[in-house]
N, C-alpha and C positions, 0 to 999 in steps of 0.2 A: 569510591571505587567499589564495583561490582565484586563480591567473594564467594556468594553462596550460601550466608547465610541468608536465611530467612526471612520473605519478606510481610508474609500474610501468618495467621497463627496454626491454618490449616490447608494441606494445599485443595484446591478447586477441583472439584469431581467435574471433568471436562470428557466430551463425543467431538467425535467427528464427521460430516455429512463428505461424502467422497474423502480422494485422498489414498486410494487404494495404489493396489497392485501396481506399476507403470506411471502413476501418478507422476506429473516434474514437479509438483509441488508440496503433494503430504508429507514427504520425509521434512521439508525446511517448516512445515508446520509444527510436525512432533518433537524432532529435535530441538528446535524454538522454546518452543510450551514448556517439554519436561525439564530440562535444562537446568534450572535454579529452585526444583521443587513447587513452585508455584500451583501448578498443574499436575494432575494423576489420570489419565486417560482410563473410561472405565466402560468406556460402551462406545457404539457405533455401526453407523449406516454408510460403508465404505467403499459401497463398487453398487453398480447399477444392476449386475448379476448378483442374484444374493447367496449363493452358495459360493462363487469366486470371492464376497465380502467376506465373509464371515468365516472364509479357511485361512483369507490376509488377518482378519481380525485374530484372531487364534496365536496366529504366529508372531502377534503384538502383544499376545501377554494377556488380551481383551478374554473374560469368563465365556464362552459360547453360548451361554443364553442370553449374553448381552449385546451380540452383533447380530444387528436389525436388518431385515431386508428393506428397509427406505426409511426416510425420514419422520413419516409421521407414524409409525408402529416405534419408533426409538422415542420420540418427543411421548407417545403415549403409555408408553408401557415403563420409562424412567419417571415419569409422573407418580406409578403406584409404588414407588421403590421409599424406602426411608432415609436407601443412601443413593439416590439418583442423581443424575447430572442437576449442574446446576451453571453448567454454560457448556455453547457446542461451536466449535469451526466448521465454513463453510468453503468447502475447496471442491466446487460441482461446475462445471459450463455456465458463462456467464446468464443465461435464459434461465436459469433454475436460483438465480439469491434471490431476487423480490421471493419468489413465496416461498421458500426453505427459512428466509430469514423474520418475516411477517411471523411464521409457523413458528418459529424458537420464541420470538417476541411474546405471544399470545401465551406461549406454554412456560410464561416467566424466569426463561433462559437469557442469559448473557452472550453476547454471539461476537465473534471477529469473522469476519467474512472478506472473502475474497472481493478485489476490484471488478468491475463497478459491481457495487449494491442494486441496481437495475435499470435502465433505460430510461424512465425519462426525470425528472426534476418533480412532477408530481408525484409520480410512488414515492422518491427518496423523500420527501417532504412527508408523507404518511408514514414511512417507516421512522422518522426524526423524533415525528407526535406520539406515536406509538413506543417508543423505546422510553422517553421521558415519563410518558403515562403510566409505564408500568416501571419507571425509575429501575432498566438496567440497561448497560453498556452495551453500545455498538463498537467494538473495533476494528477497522478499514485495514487491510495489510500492505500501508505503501512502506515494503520494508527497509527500503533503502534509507528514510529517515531516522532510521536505528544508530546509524555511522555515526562514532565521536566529534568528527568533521563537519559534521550538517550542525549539531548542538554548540561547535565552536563558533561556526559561520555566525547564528543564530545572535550570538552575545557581541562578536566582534561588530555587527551591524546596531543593535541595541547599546553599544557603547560608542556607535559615533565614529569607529576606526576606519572605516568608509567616508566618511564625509556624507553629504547628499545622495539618497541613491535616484541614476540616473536610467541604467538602463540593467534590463533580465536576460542574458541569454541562456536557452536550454535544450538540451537536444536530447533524444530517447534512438539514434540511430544505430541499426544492424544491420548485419547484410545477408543472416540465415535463408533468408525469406525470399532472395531475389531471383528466385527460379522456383516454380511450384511446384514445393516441396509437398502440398497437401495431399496432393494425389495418391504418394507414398506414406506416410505419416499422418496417423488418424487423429495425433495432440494436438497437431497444425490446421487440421482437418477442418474442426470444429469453429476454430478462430476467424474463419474467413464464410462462415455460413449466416450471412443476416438474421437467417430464425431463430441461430443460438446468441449470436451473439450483438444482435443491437445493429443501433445504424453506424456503426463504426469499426472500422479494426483497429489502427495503429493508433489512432486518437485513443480512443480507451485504453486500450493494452500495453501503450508503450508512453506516448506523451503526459498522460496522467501521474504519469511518477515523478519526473522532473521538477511538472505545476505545483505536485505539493513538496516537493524539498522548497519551491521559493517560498510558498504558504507556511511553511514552519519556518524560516531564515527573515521574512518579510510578513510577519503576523499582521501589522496595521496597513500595508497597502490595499486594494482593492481595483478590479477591472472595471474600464467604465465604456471601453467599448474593444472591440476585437473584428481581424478580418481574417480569412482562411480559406486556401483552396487547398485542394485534394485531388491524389491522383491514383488509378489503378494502373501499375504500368505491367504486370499480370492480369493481361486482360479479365482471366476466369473469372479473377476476386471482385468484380466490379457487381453491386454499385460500391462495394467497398472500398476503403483505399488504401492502399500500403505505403501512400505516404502522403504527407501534410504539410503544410506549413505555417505558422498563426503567427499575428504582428497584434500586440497587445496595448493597447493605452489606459495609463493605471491613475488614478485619483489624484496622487502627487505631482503630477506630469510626466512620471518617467515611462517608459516603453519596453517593451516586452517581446520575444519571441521562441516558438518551440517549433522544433521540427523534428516529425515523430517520423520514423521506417524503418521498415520493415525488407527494403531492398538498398541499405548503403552496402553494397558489395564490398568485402573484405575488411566488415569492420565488426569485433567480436563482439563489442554490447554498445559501445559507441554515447554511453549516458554523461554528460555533462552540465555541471550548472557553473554560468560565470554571472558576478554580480559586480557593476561598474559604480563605484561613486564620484562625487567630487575629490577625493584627495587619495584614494586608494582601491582595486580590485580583488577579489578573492574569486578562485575556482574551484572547484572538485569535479575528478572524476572520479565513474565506477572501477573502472579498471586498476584503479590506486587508493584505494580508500583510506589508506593509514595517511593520506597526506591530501593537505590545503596550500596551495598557490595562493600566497599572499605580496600584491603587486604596490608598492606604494610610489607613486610618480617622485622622479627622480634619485630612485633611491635603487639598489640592486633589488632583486626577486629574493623572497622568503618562502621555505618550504616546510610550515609548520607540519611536525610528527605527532601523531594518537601518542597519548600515554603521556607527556614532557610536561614537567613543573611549570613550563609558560602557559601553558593553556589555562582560558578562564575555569571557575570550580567547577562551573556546572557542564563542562565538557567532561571533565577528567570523574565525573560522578558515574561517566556512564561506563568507563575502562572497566575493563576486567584481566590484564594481564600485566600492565605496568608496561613500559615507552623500549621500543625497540623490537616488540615479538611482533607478526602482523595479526592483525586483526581482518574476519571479514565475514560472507552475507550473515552467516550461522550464529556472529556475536551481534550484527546487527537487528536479526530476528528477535534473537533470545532479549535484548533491550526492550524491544516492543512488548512482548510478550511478557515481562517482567508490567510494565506500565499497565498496561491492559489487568493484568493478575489484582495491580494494588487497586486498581478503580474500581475492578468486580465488587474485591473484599469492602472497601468504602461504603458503593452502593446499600451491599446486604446487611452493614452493621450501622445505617444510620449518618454516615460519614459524609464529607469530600472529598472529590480530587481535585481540586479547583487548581493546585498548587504546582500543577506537572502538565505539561502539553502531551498531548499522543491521539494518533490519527482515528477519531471518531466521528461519529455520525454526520456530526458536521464538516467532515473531510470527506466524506464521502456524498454526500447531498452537492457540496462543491464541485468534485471531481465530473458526475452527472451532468451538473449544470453547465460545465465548460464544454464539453464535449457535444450537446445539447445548442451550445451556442455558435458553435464552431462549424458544425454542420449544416447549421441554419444558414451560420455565413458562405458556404461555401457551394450549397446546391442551390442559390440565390446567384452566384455568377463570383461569388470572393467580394463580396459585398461587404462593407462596414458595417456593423451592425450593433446595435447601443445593447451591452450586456443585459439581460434577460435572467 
């Protein structure tokens, strides 16, 4: 059980690149980070106005000589420091992580960085080579992996409680999106502009999440081919698509599917993963995170609770309140961020983490590659296409 004591001997002199003012996502960063002491936030490059940054930094407690007007004046100038950063989060538009994150790499920072780490399969493969070269941590923010529920799924399938596993279904569906909302909303704005954001929207932004809850639940499967079409039914967004649909065939034989959007009308985050075996189901959604749909053929439905003396160890490792309080995104953050903290600390004293899963580089190289693949399938005509 998570309490607060102490994970590392010193916490992590940690920046942050964006993340500012209006941010929907700095606060779940800081919050996260400081959370269990881990992390001391001590400088930063937080808003793309640097007088708007640095009066938010201010108001974080950040010294004023320490918030930076951009990235590489923060990566340069905590270099001459004695007590400089020594890892930095990236929460910038997706067009800015390849070289925000290359740049921390280089400046022998530790980085966690916002989904995708960059468009195509070969940069994330240089930033893989690059991060081991200079032996420190990339970690990827699918935080939803954080849930006690995902780490129980994890074990219940690793013990067989499944039987066979035969089929994946996964859905990243909402319905914020299903009138263009960009026009008004400059956060939305940016998600649907090819230049910032890649050959994709709701495949990156939304279906990437799901993919790696099954990637951490189902560590030894592998994709061996996939097929995918896409639609913009907002015209504006096109060639983008705000919705998708992928049919996945996985090494074992079992089968796969995600359907990401961005226009399920009336539905408020709409994330599910169900995982079918031979002798039993389990599900989670987002919208209930304290609980796992546990389905065993012929038997009534089971709705295992976060927190409960039934859960395997290594679920109940990751509680922090003990069984009955709800738990949610903010404790699932702060898990990640705990893990990422102890890897840091590992890396710079010599160590391993071999011993702990959590969403790195190679989750993120991953994430790239599906999306990557998916599109390939699907400006080809929804083609079958042998994973890449």
């Amino acid at each position: 059980m998570i309490n607060g004591e102490k994970n590392i001997q010193k916490p992590i002199r940690w920046a942050m690149v964006g993340g500012g003012r209006g941010s929907q996502i700095g606060y779940i960063h800081r919050s996260a980070a400081l959370r269990d002491h881990n992390f001391q936030l001590a400088a930063g490059a937080f808003d793309i106005n640097p007088e708007r940054g640095k009066g938010f930094g201010i108001h974080l407690h950040v010294e004023p000589d320490r918030c930076y007007p951009d990235y590489k004046k923060l990566f340069e100038e905590e270099a001459k420091r004695e007590d400089g950063i020594q890892a930095v989060s990236i929460a910038t538009p997706n067009g800015t992580h390849y070289e925000i994150c290359k740049a921390a790499l280089h400046a022998d920072l530790h980085v966690v960085c916002e989904k995708p780490l960059c468009f195509t399969t070969e940069e994330a493969k240089e930033l893989e080579t690059l991060g081991k070269k200079k032996n420190r941590v990339v970690g990827v923010t699918y935080g939803y992996a954080g849930h006690q529920a995902i780490e129980q799924a994890r074990q219940m399938i690793a013990n067989g409680d499944l039987g066979d596993i035969r089929i994946v279904n996964m859905q990243f569906a909402h319905g914020f999106h299903s009138e263009a909302v960009e026009a008004e909303n400059a956060s939305t704005k940016w998600r649907v502009d090819p230049k910032i954001v890649g050959p994709s929207y709701v495949l990156g932004d939304l279906g990437t999440h799901p993919l790696y809850l099954s990637e951490v639940m189902l560590p030894d499967m592998k994709i061996e081919k996939l097929m995918c079409t896409r639609q913009s039914f907002v015209k504006s967004r096109a060639p983008l698509e705000d919705n998708a649909y992928t049919i996945m065939e996985y090494d074992n034989g079992a089968v796969g599917t995600v359907w990401s959007s961005a226009v399920n009308a009336g539905s408020m985050h709409g994330q599910k993963i169900r995982v079918i075996g031979s002798k039993a189901s389990i599900e989670w959604w987002d919208e209930q995170p304290n609980q796992l749909r546990y389905e065993i053929q012929g038997k009534p439905v089971q709705i295992l609770e976060r927190g409960m003396d039934y859960l395997y160890p290594e679920a109940l490792a990751d509680d922090r309140i003990s069984g009955g309080h709800p738990e949610g995104l903010f404790e699932a953050w702060s898990n990640l961020y705990t893990r990422f903290a102890i890897a840091m600390d590992a890396a710079d004293h010599g160590g391993e983490s071999n011993h702990f899963w959590y969403p790195g580089i190679e989750a993120g190289v991953k994430g790239v590659r599906w999306v990557e693949n998916c599109v390939r399938s699907a400006d080809n005509g929804a083609v079958w296409v042998d994973y890449q």
